[in-house]
ZAPARO-837486 format. One record per residue: x, y, z of N, C-alpha, C, O in turn. Coordinates in steps of 0.2 Angstrom, whole numbers, always signed. Layout:
! residues N
<site n_c1="X" n_c2="Y" n_c3="Z" ca_c1="X" ca_c2="Y" ca_c3="Z" c_c1="X" c_c2="Y" c_c3="Z" o_c1="X" o_c2="Y" o_c3="Z"/>
...
//
This chain:
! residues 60
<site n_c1="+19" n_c2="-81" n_c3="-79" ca_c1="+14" ca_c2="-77" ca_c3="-76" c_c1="+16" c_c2="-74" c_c3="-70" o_c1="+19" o_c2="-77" o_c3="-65"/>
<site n_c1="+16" n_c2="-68" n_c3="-69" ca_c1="+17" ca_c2="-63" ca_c3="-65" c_c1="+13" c_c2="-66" c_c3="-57" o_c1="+7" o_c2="-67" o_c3="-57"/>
<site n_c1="+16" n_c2="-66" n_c3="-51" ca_c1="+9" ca_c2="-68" ca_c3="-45" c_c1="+7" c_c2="-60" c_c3="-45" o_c1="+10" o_c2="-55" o_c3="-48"/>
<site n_c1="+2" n_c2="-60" n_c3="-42" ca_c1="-2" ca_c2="-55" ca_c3="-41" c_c1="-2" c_c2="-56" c_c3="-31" o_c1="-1" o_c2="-62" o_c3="-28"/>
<site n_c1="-3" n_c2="-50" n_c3="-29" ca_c1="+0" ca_c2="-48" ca_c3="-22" c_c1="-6" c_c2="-40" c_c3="-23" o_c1="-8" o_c2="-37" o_c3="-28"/>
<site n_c1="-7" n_c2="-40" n_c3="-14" ca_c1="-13" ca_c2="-34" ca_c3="-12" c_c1="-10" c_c2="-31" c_c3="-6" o_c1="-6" o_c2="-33" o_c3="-2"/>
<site n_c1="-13" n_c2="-24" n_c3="-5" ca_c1="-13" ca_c2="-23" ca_c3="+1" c_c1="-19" c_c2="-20" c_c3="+5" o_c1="-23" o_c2="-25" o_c3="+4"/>
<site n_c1="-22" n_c2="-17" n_c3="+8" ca_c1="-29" ca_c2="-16" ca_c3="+10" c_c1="-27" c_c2="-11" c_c3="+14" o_c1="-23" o_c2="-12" o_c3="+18"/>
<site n_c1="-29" n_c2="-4" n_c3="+14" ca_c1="-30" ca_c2="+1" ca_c3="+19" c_c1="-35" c_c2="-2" c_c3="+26" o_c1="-36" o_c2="-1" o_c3="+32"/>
<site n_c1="-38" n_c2="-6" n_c3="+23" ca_c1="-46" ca_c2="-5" ca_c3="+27" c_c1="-40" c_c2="-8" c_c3="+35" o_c1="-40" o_c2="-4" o_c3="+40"/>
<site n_c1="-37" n_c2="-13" n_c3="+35" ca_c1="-33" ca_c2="-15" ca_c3="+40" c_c1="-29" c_c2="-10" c_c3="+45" o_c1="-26" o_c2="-12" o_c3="+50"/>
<site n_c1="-29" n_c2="-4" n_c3="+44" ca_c1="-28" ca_c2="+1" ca_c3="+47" c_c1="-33" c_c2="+7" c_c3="+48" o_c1="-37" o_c2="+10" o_c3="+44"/>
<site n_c1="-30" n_c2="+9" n_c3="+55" ca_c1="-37" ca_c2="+14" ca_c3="+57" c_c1="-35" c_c2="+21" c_c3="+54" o_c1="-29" o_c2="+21" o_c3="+55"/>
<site n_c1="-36" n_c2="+25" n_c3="+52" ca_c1="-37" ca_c2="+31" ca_c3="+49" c_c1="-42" c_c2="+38" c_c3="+51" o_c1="-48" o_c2="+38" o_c3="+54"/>
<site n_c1="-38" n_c2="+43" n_c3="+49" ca_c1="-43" ca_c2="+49" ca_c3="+50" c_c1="-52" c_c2="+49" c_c3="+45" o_c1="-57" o_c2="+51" o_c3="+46"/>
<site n_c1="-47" n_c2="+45" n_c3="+39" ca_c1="-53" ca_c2="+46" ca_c3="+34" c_c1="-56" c_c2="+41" c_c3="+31" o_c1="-58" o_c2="+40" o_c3="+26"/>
<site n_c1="-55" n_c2="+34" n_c3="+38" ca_c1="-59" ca_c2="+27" ca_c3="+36" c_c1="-58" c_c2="+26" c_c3="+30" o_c1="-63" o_c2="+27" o_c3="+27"/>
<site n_c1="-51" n_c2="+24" n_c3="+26" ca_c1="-51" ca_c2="+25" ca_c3="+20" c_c1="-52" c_c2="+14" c_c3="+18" o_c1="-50" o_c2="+9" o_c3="+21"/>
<site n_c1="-55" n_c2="+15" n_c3="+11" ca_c1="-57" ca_c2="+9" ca_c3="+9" c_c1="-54" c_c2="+6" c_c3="+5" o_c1="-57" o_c2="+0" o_c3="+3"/>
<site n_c1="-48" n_c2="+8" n_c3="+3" ca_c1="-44" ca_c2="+8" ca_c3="-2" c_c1="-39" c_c2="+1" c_c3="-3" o_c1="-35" o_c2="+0" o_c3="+1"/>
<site n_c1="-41" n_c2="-3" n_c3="-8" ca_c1="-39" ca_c2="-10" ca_c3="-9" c_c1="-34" c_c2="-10" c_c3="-16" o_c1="-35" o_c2="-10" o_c3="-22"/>
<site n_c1="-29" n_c2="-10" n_c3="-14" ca_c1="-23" ca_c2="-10" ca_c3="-20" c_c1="-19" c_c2="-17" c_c3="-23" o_c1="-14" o_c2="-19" o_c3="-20"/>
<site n_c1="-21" n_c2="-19" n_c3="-29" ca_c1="-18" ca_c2="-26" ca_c3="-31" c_c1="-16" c_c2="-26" c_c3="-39" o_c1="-18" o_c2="-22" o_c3="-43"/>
<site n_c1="-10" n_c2="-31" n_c3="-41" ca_c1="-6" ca_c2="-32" ca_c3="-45" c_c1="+1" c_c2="-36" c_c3="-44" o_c1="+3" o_c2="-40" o_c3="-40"/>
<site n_c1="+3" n_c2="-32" n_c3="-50" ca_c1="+12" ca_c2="-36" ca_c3="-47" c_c1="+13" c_c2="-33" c_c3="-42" o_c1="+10" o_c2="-28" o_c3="-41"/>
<site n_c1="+20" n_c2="-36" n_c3="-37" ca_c1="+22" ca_c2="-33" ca_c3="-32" c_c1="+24" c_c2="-25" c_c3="-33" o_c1="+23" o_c2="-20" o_c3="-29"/>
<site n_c1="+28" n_c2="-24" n_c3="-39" ca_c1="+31" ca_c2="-17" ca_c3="-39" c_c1="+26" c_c2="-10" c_c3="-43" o_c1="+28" o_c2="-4" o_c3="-44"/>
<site n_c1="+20" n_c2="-15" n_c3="-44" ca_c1="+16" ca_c2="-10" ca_c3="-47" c_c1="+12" c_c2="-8" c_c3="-40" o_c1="+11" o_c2="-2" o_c3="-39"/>
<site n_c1="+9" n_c2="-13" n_c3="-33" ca_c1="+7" ca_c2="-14" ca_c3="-29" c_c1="+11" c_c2="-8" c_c3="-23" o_c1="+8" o_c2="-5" o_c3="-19"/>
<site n_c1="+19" n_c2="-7" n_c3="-23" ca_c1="+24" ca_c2="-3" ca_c3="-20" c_c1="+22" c_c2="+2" c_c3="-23" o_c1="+18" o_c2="+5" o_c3="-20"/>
<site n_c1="+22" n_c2="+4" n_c3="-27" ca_c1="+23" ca_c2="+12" ca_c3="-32" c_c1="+17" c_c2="+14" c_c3="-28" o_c1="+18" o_c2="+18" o_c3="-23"/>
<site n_c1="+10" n_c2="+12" n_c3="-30" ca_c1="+4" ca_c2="+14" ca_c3="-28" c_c1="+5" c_c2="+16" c_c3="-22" o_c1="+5" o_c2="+22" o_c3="-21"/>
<site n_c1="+5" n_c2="+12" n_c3="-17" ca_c1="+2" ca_c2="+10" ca_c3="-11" c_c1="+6" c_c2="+16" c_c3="-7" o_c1="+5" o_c2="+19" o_c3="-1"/>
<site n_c1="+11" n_c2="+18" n_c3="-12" ca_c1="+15" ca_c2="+24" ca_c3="-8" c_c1="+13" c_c2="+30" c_c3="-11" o_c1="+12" o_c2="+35" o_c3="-7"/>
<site n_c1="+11" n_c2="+30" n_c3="-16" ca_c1="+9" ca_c2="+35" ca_c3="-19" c_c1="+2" c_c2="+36" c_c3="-16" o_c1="-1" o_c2="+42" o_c3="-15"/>
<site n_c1="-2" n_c2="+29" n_c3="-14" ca_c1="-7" ca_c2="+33" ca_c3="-10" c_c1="-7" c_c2="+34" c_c3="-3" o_c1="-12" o_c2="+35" o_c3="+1"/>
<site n_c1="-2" n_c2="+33" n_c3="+0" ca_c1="+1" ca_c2="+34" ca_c3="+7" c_c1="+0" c_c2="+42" c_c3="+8" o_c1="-4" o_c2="+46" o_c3="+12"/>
<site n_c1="+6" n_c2="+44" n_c3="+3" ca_c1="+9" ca_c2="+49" ca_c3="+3" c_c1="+3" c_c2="+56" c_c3="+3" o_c1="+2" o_c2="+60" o_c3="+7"/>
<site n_c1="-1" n_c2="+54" n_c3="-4" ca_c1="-9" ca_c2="+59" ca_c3="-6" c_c1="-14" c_c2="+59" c_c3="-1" o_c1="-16" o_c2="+64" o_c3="+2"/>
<site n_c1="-16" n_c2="+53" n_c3="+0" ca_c1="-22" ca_c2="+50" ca_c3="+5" c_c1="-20" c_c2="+51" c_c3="+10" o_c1="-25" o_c2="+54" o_c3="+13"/>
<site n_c1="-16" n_c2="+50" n_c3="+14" ca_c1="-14" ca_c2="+50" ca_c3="+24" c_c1="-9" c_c2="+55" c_c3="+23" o_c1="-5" o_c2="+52" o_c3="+28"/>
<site n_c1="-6" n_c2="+58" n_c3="+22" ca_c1="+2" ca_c2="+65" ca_c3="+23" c_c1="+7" c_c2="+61" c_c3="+24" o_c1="+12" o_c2="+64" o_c3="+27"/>
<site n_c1="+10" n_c2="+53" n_c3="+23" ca_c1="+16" ca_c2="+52" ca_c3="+25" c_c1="+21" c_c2="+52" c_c3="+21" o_c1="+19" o_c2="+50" o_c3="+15"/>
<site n_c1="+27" n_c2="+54" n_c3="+20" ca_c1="+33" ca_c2="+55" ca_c3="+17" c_c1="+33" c_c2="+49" c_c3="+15" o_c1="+31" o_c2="+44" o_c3="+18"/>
<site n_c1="+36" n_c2="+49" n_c3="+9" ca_c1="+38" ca_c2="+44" ca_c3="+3" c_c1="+46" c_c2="+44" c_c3="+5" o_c1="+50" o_c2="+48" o_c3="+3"/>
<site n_c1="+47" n_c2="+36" n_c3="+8" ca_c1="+56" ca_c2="+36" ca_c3="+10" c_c1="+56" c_c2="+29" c_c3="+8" o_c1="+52" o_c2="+25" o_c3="+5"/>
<site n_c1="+64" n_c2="+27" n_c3="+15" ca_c1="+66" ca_c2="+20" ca_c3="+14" c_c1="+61" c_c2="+17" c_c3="+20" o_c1="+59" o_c2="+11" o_c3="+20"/>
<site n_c1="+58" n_c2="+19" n_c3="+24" ca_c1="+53" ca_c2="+19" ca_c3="+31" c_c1="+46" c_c2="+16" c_c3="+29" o_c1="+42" o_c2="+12" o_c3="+31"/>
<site n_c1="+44" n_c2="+22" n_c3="+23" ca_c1="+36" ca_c2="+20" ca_c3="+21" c_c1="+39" c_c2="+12" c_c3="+18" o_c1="+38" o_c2="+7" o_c3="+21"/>
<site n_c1="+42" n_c2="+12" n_c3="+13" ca_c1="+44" ca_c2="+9" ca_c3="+7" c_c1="+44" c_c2="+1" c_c3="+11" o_c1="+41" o_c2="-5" o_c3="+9"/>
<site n_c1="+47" n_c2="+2" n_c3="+18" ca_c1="+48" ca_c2="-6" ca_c3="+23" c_c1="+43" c_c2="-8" c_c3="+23" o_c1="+41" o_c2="-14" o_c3="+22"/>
<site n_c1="+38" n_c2="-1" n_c3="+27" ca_c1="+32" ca_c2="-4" ca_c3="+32" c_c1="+27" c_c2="-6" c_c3="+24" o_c1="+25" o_c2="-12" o_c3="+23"/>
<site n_c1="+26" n_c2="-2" n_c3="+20" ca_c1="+21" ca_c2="-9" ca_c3="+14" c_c1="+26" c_c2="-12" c_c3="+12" o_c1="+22" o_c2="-17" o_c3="+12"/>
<site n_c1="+31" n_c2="-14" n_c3="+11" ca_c1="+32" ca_c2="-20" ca_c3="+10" c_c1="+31" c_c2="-27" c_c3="+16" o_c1="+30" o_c2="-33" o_c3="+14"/>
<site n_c1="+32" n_c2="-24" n_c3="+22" ca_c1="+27" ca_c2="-28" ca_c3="+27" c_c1="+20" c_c2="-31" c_c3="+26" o_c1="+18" o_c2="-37" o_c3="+27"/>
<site n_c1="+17" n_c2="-28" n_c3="+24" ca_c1="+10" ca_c2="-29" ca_c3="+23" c_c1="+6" c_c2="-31" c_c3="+17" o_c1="+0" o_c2="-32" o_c3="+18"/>
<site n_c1="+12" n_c2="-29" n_c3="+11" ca_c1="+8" ca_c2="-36" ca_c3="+4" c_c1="+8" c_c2="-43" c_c3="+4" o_c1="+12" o_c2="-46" o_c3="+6"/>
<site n_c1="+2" n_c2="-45" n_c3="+2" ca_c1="+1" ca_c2="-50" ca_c3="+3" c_c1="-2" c_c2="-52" c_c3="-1" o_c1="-5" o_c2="-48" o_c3="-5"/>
<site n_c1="-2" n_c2="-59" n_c3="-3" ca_c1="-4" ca_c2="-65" ca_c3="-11" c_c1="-9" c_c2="-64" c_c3="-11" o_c1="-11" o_c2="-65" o_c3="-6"/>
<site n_c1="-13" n_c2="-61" n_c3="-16" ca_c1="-20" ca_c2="-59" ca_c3="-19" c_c1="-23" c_c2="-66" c_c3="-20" o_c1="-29" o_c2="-66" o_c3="-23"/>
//
C-alpha cells in the first residue's frame, strides 16, 4: 500500500482565498500541487516551487 500524503492551500494567504485540498501518493500530490500553483496563483513551475511543496506535504 502506497502512503497517502496532502497539502492544503487554505494554510496560505492568497489573493483568491483559495480552498483547495490536494491528496494521494506523494508524486501524484507534486504533479498537482504544481500544476495548481502554476494555474491558480501565476508561479513558475521550477526546482524552487518543486522544494517549497515538497516542504509542505504532509501524511494524510
Amino acid at each position: 500500500m502506497m502512503d497517502r500524503v496532502m497539502i492544503d492551500c487554505r494554510k496560505y494567504p492568497s489573493d483568491n482565498n483559495c480552498q483547495v485540498t490536494i491528496a494521494g501518493t506523494h508524486d501524484e500530490v507534486l504533479e498537482i500541487a504544481a500544476w495548481h500553483d502554476v494555474t491558480a496563483h501565476g508561479h513558475v513551475d521550477g526546482p524552487e516551487l518543486r522544494a517549497m511543496i515538497e516542504k509542505d506535504i504532509v501524511a494524510a
